[in-house]
Each structure stands twice: as structure tokens, then as C-alpha cells.
OpenMM code with the backbone's topology and positions (N, CA, C; nanometers):
from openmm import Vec3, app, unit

residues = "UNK UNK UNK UNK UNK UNK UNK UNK UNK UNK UNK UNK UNK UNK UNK UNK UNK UNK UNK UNK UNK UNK UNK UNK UNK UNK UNK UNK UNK UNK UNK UNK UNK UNK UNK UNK UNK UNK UNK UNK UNK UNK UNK UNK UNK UNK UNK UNK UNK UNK UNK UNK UNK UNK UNK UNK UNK UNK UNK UNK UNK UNK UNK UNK UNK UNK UNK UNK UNK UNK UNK UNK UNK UNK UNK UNK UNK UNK UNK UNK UNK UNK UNK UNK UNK UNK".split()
positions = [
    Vec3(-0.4039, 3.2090, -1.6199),
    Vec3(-0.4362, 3.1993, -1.4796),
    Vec3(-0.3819, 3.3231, -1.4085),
    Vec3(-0.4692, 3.4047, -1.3067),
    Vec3(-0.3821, 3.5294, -1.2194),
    Vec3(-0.2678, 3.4955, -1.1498),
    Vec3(-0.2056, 3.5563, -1.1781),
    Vec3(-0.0863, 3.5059, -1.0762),
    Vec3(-0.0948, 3.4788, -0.9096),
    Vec3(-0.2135, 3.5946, -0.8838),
    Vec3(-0.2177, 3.5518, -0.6960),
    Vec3(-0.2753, 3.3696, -0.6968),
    Vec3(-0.3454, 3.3372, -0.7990),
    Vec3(-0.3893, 3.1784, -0.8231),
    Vec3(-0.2835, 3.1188, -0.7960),
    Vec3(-0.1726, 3.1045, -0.8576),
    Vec3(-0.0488, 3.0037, -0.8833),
    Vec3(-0.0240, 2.9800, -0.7568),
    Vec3(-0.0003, 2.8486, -0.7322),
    Vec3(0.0902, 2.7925, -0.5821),
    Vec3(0.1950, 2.7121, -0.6721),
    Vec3(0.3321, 2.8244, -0.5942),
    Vec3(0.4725, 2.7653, -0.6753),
    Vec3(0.4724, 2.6332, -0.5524),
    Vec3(0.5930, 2.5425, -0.6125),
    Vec3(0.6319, 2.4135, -0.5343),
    Vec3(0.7742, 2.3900, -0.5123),
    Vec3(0.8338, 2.3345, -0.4582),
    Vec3(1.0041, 2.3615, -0.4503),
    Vec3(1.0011, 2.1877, -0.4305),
    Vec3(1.1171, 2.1392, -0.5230),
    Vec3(1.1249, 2.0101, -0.5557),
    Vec3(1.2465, 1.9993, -0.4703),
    Vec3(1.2440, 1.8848, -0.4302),
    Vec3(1.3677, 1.8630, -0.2922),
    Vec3(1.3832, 1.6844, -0.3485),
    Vec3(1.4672, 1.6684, -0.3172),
    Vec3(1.5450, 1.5517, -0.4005),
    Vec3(1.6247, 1.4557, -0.2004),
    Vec3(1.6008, 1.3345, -0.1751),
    Vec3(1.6648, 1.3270, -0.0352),
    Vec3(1.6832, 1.1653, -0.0883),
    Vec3(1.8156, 1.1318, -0.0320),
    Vec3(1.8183, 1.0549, -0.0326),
    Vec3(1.8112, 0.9219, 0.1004),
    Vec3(1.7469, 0.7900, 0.0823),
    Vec3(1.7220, 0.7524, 0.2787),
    Vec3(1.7603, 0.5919, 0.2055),
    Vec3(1.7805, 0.5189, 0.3126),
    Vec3(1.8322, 0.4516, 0.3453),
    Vec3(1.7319, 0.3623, 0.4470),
    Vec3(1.6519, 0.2365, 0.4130),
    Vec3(1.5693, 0.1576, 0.4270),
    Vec3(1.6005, 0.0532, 0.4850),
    Vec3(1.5207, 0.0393, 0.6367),
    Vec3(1.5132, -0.0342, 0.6884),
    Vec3(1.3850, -0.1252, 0.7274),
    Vec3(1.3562, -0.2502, 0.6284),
    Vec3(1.1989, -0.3150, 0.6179),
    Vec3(1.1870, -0.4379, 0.7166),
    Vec3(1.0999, -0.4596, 0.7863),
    Vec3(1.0514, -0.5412, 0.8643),
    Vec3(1.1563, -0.5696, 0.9963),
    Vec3(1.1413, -0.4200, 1.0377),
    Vec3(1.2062, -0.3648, 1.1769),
    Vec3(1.0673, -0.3775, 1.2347),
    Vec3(1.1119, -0.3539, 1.3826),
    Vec3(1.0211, -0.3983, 1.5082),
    Vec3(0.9554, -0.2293, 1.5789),
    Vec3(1.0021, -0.1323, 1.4920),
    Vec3(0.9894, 0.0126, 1.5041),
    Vec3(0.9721, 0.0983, 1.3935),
    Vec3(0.9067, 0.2090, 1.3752),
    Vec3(0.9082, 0.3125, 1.2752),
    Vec3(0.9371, 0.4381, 1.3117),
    Vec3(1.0945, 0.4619, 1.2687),
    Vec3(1.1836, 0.5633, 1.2592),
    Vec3(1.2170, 0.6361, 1.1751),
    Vec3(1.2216, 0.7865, 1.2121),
    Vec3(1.3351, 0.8301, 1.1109),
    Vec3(1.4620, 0.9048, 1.1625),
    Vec3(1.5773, 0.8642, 1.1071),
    Vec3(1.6821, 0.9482, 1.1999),
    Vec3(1.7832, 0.9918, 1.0220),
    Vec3(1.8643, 1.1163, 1.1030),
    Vec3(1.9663, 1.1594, 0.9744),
    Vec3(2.0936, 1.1317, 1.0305),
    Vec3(2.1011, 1.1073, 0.8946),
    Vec3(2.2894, 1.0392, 0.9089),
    Vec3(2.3254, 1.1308, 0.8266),
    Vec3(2.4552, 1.2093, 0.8651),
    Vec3(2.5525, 1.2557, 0.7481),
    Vec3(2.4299, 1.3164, 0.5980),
    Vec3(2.3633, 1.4093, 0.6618),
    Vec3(2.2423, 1.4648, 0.5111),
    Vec3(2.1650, 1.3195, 0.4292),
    Vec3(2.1589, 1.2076, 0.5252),
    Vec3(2.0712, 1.1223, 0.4316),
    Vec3(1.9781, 1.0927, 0.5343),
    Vec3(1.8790, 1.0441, 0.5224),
    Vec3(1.7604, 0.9934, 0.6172),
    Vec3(1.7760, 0.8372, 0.6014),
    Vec3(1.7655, 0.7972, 0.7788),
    Vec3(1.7509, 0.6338, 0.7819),
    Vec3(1.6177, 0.6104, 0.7818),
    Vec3(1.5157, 0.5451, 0.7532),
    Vec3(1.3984, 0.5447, 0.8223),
    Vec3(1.3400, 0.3537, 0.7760),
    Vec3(1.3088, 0.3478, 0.9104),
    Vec3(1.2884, 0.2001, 1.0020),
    Vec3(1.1469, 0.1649, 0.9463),
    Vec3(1.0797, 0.0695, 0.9193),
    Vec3(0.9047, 0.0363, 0.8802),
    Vec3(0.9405, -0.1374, 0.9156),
    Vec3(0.7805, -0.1383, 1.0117),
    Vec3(0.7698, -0.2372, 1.0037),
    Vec3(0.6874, -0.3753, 0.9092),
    Vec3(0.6929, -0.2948, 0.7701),
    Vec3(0.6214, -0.3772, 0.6663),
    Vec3(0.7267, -0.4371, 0.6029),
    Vec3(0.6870, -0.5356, 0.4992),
    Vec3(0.7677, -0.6362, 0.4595),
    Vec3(0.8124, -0.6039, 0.3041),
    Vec3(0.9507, -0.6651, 0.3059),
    Vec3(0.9861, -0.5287, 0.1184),
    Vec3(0.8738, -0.6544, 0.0171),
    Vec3(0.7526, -0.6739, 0.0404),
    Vec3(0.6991, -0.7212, -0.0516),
    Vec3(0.5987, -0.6618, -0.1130),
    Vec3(0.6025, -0.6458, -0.2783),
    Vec3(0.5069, -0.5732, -0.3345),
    Vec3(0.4899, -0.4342, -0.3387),
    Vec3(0.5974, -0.3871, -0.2670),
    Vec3(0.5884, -0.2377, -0.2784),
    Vec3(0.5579, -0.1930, -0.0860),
    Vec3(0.5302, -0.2984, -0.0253),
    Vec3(0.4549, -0.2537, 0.1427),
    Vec3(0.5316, -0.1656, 0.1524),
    Vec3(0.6532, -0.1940, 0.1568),
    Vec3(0.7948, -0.1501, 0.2330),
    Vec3(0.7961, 0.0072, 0.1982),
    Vec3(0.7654, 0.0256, 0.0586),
    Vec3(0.7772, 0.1648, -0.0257),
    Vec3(0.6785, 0.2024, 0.0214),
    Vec3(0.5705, 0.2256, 0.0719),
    Vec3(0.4299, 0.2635, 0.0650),
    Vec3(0.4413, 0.2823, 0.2193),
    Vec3(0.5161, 0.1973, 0.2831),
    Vec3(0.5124, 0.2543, 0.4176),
    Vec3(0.6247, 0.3945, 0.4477),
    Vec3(0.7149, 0.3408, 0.3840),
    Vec3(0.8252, 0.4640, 0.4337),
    Vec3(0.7766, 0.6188, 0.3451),
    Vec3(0.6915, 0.5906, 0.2681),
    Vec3(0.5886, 0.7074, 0.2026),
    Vec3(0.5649, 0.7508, 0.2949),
    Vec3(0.4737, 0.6650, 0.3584),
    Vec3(0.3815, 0.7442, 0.4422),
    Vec3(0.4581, 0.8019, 0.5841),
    Vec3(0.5520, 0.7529, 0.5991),
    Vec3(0.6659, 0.7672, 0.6978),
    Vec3(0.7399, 0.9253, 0.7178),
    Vec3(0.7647, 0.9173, 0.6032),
    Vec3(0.8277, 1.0629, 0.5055),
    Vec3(0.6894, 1.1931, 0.5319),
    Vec3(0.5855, 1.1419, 0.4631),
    Vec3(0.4854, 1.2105, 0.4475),
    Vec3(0.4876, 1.3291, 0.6298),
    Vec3(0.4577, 1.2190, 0.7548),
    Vec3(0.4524, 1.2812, 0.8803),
    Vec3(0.5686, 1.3479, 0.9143),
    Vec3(0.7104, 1.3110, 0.8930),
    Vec3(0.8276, 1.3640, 0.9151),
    Vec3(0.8511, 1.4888, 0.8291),
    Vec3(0.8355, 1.4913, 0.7333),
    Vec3(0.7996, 1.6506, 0.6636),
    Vec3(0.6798, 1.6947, 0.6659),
    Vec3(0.5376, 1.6632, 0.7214),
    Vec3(0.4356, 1.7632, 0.7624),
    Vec3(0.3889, 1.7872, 0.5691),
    Vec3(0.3856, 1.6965, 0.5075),
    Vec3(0.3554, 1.6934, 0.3775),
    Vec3(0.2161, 1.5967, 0.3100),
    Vec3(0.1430, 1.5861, 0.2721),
    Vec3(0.0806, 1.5127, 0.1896),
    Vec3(0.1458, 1.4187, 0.1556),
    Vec3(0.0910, 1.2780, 0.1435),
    Vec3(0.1957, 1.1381, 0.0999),
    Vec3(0.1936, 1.1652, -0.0720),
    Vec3(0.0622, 1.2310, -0.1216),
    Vec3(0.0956, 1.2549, -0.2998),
    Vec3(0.1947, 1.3736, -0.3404),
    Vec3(0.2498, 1.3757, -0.1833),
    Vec3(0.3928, 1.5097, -0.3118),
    Vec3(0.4844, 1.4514, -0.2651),
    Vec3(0.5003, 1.3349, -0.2098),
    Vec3(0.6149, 1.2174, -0.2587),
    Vec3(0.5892, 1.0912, -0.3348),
    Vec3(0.7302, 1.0857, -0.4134),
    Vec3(0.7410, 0.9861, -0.5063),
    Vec3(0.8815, 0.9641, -0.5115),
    Vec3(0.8395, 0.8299, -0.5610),
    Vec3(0.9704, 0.7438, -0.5229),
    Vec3(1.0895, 0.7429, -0.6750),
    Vec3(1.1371, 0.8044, -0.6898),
    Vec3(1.2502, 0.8413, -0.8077),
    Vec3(1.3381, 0.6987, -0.8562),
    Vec3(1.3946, 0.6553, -0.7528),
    Vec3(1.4899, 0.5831, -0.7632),
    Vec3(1.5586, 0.4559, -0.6725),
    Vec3(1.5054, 0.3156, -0.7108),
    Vec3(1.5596, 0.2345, -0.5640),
    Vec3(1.4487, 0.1513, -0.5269),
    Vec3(1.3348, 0.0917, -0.6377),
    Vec3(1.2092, 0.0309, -0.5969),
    Vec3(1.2646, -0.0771, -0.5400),
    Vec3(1.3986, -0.1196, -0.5968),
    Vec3(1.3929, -0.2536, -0.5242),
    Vec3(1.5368, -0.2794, -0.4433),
    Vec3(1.5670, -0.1596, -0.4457),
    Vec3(1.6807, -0.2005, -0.3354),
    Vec3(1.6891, -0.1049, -0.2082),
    Vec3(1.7732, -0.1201, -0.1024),
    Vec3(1.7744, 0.0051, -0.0281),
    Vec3(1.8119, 0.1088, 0.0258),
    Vec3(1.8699, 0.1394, -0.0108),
    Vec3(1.9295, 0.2893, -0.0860),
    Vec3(1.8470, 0.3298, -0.1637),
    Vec3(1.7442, 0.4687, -0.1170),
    Vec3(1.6469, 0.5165, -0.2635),
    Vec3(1.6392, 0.6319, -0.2772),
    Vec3(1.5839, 0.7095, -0.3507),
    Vec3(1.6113, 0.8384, -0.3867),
    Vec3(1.4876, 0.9175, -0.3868),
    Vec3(1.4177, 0.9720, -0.3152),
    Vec3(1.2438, 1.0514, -0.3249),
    Vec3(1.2753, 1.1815, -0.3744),
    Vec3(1.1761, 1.2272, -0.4282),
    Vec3(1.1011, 1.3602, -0.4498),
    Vec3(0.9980, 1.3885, -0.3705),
    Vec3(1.0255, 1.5320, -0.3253),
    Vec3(0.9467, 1.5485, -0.2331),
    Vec3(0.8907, 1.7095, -0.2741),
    Vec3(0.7381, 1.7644, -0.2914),
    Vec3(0.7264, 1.8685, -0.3337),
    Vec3(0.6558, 1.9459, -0.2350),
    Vec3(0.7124, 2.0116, -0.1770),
    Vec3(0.6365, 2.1635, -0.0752),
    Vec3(0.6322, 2.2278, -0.1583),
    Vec3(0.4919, 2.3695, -0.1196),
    Vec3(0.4614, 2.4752, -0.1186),
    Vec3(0.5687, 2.5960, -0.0631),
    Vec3(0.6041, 2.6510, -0.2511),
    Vec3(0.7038, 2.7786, -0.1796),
    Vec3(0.6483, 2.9221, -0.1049),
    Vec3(0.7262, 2.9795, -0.0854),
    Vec3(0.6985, 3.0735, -0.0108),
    Vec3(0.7159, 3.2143, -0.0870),
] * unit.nanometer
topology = app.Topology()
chain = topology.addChain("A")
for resn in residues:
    res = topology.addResidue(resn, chain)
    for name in ("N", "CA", "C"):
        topology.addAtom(name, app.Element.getBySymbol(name[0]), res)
């Protein structure tokens, strides 16, 4: 492949702190971790799928260059998040 082709990606690792079937959708930073508020229910994954998409607008990212690493079922979790380097 030419190299001007290649789009490098920079892997960012964050850890947030889940708040499910709140009456608001937030995100605020605590101490280098992200809180972020959804008002879906931790069933089936809603809860994960919302704070995806949550993440997704708060970093100005695509919801498919996050994924959820670590924490499906508790809350405390751990994402990957992949931007376009520079």
C-alpha cells in the first residue's frame, strides 16, 4: 500500500465510571477518569450501547472506534478509543 494511503490511529485507553438509568445524559471528569450519566437501563448491554454512543459525541469520534475493553457488567469500565493521528 503507498504510504500517503495509510491513515495511522492512536489508541487511547480511558477509564469512566457509569451511571445507568439517570434522569440525564452527562459527561463530566473526575481526577483523569470520565463520569458519564445515560438514561438506559444496565439491561442487555442498553446501558453499554448508550454510554458508546455518549463517548462517541464527547470525543467527536465514530461510535465503531469505541469498544468496550473491560467492565460489561459492572461500573467501573475501561474503553478503547481509536482517533486518526496526525
Amino acid at each position: 500500500m503507498p504510504r500517503d494511503l495509510r491513515v495511522a490511529f492512536k489508541r487511547m485507553l480511558i477509564r469512566v465510571k457509569v451511571f445507568p438509568n439517570s434522569k440525564k445524559r452527562a459527561v463530566v471528569k473526575k481526577q483523569g477518569n470520565l463520569e458519564v450519566w445515560v438514561k438506559e437501563k444496565p439491561i442487555k448491554g442498553q446501558a453499554n450501547r448508550a454510554v458508546i454512543d455518549v463517548l462517541a459525541d464527547y470525543f467527536k469520534c465514530p461510535w465503531q472506534n469505541i469498544k468496550l475493553i473491560k467492565g460489561f457488567k459492572q461500573r467501573n469500565k475501561i474503553f478503547e478509543i481509536l482517533r486518526k493521528g496526525v
